[in-house]
C-alpha positions as CSV (number, residue, x, y, z in Angstrom):
1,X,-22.4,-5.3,10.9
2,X,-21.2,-4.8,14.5
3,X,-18.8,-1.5,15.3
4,X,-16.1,-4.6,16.2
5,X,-16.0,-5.9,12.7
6,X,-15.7,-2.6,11.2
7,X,-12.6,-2.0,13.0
8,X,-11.1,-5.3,12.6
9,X,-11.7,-4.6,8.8
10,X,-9.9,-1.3,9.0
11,X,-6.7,-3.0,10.5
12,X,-7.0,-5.5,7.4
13,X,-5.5,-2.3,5.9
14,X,-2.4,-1.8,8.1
15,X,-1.6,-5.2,7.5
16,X,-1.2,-5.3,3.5
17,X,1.9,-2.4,3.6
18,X,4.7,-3.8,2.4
19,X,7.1,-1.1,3.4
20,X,8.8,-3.8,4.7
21,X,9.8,-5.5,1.5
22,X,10.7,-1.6,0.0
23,X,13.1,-1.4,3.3
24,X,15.8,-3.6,1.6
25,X,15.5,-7.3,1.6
26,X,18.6,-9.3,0.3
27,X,18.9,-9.8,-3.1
28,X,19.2,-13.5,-2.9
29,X,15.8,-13.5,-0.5
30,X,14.5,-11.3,-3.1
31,X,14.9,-13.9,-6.0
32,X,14.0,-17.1,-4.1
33,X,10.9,-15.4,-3.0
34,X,9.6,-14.5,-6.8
35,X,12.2,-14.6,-9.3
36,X,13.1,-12.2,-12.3
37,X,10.2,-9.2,-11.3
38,X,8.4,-6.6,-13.9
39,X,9.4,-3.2,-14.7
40,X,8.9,-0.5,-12.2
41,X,6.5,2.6,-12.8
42,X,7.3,4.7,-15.8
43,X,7.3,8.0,-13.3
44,X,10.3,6.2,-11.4
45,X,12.8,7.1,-14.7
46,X,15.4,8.9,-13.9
47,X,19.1,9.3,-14.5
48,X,19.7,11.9,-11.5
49,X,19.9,11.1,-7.9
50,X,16.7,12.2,-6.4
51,X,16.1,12.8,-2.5
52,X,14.0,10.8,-0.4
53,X,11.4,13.0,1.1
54,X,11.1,13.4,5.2
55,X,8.4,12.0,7.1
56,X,6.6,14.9,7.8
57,X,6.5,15.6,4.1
58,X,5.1,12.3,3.4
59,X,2.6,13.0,6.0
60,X,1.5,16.1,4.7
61,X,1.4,13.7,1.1
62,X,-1.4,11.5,2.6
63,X,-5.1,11.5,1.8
64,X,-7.3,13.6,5.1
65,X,-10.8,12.6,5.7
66,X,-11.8,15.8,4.1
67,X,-10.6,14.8,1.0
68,X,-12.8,12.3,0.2
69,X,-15.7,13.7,1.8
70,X,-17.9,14.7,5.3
71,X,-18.8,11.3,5.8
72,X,-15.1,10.1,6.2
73,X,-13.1,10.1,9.9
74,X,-9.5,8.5,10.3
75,X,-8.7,5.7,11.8
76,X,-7.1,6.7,15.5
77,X,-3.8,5.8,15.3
78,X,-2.9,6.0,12.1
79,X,0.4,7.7,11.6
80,X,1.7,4.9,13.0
81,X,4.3,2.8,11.3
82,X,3.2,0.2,9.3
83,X,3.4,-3.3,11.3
84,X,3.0,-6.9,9.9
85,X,3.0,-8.9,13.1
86,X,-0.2,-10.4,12.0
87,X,-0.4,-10.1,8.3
88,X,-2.2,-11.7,5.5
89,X,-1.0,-15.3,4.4
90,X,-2.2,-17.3,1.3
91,X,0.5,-16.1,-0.9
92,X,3.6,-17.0,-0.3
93,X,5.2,-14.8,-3.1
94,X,3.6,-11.5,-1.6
95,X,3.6,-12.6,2.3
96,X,7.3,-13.7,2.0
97,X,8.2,-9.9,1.0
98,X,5.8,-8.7,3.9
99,X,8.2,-11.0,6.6
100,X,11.3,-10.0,5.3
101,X,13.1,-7.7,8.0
102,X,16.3,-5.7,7.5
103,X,19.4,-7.5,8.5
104,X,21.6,-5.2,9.5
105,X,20.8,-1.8,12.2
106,X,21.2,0.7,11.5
107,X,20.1,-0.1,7.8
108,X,21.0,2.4,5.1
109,X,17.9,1.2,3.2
110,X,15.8,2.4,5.7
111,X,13.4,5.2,5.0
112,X,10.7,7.3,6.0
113,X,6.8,5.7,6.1
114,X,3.5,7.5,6.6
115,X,-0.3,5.8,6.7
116,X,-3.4,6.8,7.0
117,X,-7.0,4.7,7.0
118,X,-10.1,6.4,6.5
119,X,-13.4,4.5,6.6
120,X,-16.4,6.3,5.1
121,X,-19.4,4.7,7.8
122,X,-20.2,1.4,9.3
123,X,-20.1,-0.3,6.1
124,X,-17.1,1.7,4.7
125,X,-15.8,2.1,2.2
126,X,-12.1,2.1,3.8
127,X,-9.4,3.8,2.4
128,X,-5.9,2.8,3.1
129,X,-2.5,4.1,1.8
130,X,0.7,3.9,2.9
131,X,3.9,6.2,1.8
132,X,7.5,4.8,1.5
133,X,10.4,6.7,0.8
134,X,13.7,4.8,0.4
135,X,17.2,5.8,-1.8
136,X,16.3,5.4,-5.7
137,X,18.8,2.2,-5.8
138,X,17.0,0.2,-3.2
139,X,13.6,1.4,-4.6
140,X,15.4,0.2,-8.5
141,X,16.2,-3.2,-6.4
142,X,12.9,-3.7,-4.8
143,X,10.1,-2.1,-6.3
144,X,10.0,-4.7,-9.2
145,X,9.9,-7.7,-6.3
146,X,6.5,-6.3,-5.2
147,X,5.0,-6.2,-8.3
148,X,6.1,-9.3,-9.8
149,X,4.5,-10.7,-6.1
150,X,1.7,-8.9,-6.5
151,X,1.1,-9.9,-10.3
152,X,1.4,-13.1,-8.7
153,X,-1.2,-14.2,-6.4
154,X,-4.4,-15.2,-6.4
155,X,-5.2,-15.5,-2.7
156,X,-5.0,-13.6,0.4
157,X,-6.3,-14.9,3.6
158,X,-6.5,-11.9,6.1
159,X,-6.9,-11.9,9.7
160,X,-9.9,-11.0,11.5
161,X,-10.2,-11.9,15.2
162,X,-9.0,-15.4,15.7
163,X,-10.0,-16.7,12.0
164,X,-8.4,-16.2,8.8
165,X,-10.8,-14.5,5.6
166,X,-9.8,-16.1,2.2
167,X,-10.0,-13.1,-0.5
168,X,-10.2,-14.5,-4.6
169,X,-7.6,-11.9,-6.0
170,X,-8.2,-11.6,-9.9
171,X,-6.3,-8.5,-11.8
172,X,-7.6,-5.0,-12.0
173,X,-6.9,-1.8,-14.1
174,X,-6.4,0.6,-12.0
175,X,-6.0,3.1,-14.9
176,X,-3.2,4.8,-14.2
177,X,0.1,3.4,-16.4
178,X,2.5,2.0,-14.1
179,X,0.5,0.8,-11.3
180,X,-0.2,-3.0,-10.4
181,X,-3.9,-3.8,-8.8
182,X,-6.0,-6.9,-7.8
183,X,-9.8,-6.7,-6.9
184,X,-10.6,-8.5,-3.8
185,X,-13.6,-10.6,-3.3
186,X,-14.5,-12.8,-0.2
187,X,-17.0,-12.8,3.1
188,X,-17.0,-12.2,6.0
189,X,-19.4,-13.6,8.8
190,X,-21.5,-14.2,5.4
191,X,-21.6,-10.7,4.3
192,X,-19.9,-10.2,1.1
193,X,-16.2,-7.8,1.0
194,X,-15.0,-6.6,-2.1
195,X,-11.8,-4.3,-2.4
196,X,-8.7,-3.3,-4.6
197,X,-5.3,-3.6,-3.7
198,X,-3.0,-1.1,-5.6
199,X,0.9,-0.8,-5.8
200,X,2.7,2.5,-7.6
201,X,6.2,4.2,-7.7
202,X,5.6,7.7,-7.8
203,X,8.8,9.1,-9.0
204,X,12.2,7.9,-8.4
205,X,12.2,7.6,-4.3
206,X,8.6,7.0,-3.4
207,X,6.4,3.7,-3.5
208,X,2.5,4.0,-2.5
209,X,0.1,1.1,-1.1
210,X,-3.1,1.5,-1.7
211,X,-6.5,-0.5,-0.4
212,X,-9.8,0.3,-0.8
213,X,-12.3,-2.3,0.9
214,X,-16.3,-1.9,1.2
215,X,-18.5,-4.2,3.0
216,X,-21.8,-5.9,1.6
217,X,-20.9,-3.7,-2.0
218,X,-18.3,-3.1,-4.7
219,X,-17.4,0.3,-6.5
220,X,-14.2,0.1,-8.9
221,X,-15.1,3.5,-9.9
222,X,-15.0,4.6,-6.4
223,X,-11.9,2.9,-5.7
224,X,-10.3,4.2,-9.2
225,X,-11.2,7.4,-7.8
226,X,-9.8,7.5,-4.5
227,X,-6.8,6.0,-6.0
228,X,-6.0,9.1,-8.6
229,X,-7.0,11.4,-5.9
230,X,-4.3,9.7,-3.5
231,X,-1.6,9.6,-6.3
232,X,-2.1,13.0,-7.3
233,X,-2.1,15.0,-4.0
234,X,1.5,12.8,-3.5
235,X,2.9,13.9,-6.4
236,X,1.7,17.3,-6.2
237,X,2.7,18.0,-2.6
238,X,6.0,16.3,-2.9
239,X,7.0,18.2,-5.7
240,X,6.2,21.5,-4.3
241,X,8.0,20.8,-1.4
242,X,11.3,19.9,-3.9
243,X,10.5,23.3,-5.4
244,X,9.9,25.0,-2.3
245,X,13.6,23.3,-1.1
246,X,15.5,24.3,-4.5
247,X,14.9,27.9,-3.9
């Protein structure tokens, strides 16, 4: 598959972070788009006001190539912040969120983002995941709207140079308790795509994107993998950077 393709793939990634629906849509939006959503992440508990980490700390949360392996590189570019401006449609639950801007600047919903993409070859696989870090009342408001969305949909159609992919979403176990997932299936240029799409709350003031996407193959054990290696280095590094604050 030609080097273009690949890279069009890899921006498939960028385009599925809904940090904008975390950034504090309006409640009414919010409920017209999906209604009454599910519970959030068991992690996300909390009675005491937690802080939202920095950007930088989020960075430093993200997956590296070396992490998964020699044969991975980053995207350039990607500590960028996340954009939509030509996003997946299909789902109008799930896209809605995506569109949804803040209404107000400056916004006190606002938060930090960080992303990375890493693509393991030609052929992938592609690793995308995307940090938000928003006030644990917004996240409480907004973080159910996502999954419910999520939960929701059944097709994506993505982007890739001037046509539009269809992906079959059907749900997937990601195996971690708390997190939502879909595994992706569709073609592209008559090559089969498969991937999983992943949302988590991490604790009370961080939400985590995750896609994994692999061209003419299909690994959920990879993708399960990636996945607990991305939430754990989060959850690790944020926390010693709390600890490392406290003292």
């Amino acid at each position: 598959m030609r080097i273009p393709m690949r890279l069009q793939l890899a921006a498939l990634a960028a385009s599925l972070s809904v940090a904008t629906a975390l950034s504090g849509c309006s409640a009414g939006a919010t409920r017209n788009a999906i209604g009454v959503g599910a519970t959030s992440s068991s992690t996300a508990s909390s009675s005491s006001v937690a802080s939202v980490p920095t950007a930088d700390q989020l960075q430093s949360a993200l997956l590296i190539a070396s992490d998964l392996g020699p044969d991975f590189t980053a995207q350039p570019g990607d500590t960028s912040s996340p954009t939509a401006t030509s996003g997946p449609s299909g789902c109008s639950a799930l896209t809605d969120l995506m569109s949804q801007a803040p209404s107000t600047s400056p916004n006190p919903a606002q938060g930090p983002e960080a992303q990375v993409i890493l693509e393991g070859g030609q052929s992938g696989p592609f690793v995308g995941e995307f940090l938000t870090g928003r006030p644990q009342s917004v996240l409480d408001h907004n973080y159910p709207s996502v999954v419910a969305a999520l939960r929701s949909c059944q097709q994506l159609d993505f982007p890739t140079g001037t046509t539009q992919v269809p992906f079959q979403l059907s749900d997937f176990d990601m195996g971690l308790a708390g997190s939502t997932a879909k595994h992706l299936s569709g073609s592209v240029q008559g090559v089969p795509v498969n991937g999983y799409l992943a949302v988590d709350r991490l604790n009370p003031t961080v939400a985590m994107v995750y896609l994994y996407l692999e061209i003419a193959g299909d690994s959920p054990q990879t993708a399960k993998a990636y996945f607990n290696q991305a939430v754990t280095k989060v959850q690790t590094t944020l926390h010693q950077a709390a600890s490392a604050a406290s003292v």
